[in-house]
N, C-alpha and C positions, 0 to 999 in steps of 0.2 A: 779400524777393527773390522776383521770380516761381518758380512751382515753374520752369518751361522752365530756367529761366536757373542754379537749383540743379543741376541735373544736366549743366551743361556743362564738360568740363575746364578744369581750373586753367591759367593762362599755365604755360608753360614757365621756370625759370632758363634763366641766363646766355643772354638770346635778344634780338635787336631787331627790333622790330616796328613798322613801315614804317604808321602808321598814316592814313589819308586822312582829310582833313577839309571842312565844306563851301566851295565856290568861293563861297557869296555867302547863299545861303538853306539858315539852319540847319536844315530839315526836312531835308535830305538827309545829313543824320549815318546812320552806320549802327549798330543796336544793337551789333554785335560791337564796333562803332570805339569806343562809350561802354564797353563792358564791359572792353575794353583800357586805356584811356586810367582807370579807376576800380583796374584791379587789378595796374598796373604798381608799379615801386617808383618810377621817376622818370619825367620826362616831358621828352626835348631837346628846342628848339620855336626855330625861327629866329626869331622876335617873341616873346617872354615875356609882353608886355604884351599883344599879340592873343589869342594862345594862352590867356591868363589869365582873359581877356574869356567865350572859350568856355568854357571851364570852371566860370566862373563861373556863365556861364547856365544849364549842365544839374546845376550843385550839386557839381561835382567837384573835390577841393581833390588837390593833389598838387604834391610838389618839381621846380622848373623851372627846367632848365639852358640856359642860350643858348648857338647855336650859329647863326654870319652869315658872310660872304663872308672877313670878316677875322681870325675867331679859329677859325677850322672844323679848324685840325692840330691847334691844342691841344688842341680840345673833343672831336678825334675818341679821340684818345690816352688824354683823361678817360673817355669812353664804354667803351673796350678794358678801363682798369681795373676799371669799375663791374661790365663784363660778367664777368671775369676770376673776380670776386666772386660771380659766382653771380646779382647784378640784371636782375631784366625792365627792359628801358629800351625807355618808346613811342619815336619819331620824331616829331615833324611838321612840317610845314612854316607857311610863313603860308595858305595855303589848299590844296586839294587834294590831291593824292596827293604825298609826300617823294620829293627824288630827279629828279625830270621837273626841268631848268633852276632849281636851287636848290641850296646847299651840302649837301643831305642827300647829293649824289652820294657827295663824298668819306668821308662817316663810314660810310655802308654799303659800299661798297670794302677801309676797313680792318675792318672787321668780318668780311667776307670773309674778306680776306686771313691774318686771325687766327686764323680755323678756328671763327668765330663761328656760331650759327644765325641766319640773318637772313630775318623771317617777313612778308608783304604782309597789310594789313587793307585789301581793295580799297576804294574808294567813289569820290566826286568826280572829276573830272578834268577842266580847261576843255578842253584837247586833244583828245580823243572827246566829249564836251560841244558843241564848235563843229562838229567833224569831222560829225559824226553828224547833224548838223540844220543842216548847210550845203548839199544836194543835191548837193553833190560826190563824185564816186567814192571810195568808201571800201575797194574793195579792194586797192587799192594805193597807199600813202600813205608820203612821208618825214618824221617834225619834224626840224624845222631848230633849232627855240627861237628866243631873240635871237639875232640880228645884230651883229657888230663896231660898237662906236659908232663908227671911224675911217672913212673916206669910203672911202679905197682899199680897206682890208681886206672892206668892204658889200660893193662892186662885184663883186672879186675873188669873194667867195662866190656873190654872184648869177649870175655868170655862167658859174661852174663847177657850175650848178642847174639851167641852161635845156637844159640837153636831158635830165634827169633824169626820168624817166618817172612817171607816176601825181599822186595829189594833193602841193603841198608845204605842211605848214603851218609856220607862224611864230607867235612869241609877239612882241609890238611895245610897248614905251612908247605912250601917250599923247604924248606931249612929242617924239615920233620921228614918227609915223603921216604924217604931211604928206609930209616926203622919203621916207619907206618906200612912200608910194602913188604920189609921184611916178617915183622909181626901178622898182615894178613895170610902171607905163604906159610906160616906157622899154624896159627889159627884157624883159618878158613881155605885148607891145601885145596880142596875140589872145586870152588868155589870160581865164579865167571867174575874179574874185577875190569873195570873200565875205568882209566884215571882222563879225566879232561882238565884239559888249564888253557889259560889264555881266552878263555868262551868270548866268543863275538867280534875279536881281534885279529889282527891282519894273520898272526902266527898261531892261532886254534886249532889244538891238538886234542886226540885222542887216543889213545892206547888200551887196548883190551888185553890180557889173560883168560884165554880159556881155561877150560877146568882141566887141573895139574897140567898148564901150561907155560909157558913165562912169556915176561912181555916183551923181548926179543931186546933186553937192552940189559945191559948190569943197574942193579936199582940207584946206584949211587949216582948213573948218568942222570936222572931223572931231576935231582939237587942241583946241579949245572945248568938247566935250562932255564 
């Protein structure tokens, strides 16, 4: 063990720790995020099999509890107990920061609400990630996340958005993007849109629309990539 890394405190018991992981390119792990995720007692992870994957790559073995859209009360109620116990339990999600539009919302909630300590191990984030290297104003921004899959409930949100001041961003399916950009050019015709995907990886793209511009492609090519 490096000396640096000997003289650092011990995790905390009974605490969860909100750990971030990479969006795409594992250089962007953070030492404390490895130093977390090696000295935890467990590790709740929305992908087991993802989660697994990384761990694997930087040599780190540890007990991995899932936790997805559909078992997130139980798995939170398991977590309350483990904590209850006195257990460091990491967080993570399938990529990035826990918590941002992903079932980590609900387990750090009740963790909270438990009178839990609940600790951030910053790193990743696509959301500041696009935000930040899209030239878009970044002092005043709202995430939205996804969107209602139902067509009225989309609408309805959009249009209760358009006079919302500053940047908005979105998180969008692939499998969406086509009506999601057709509905912006609807909604928001003046409006400056920057779509990024792939953030961090070898094929990271961005594409702008200026105002009443188009983004130099048919929106269906977008679904294809």
């Amino acid at each position: 063990m490096p000396a640096a890394e000997s003289t650092l405190p011990s995790l905390t018991p009974a605490t969860l720790y909100l750990v971030a992981t990479p969006i795409g390119n594992l250089e962007d792990i953070t030492l404390r995020a490895l130093r977390t995720l090696r000295e935890c007692d467990v590790i709740a992870a929305e992908d087991t099999r993802r989660t697994g994957q990384l761990l694997n790559y930087f040599g780190i073995s540890k007990p991995l509890l899932s936790y997805f859209r559909f078992n997130e009360a139980k798995r939170s109620e398991e977590i309350l107990q483990r904590l209850a116990r006195g257990e460091k339990v990491g967080l993570v999600t399938d990529a990035g920061t826990p918590g941002i539009s992903d079932p980590g919302e609900r387990v750090v909630k009740a963790a909270v609400a438990a009178g839990f300590r609940v600790e951030p191990v910053p790193g990743p984030c696509a959301l500041i990630a696009a935000l930040t290297t899209s030239g878009l104003p970044a002092d005043e921004f709202h995430f939205i996340g996804f969107l209602p899959v139902k067509s009225g409930q989309r609408r309805r949100k959009l249009e209760a958005l358009r006079n919302v001041p500053g940047t908005l961003a979105f998180y969008e399916s692939p499998y969406r993007i086509e009506k999601f950009l057709g509905e912006l050019t609807e909604l928001f015709p003046t409006a400056t849109v920057v779509l990024a995907r792939e953030l961090t990886k070898k094929f990271e793209e961005f594409f702008a629309r200026q105002t009443r511009g188009t983004f130099g492609d048919r929106p269906e090519a977008f679904a294809e990539r």
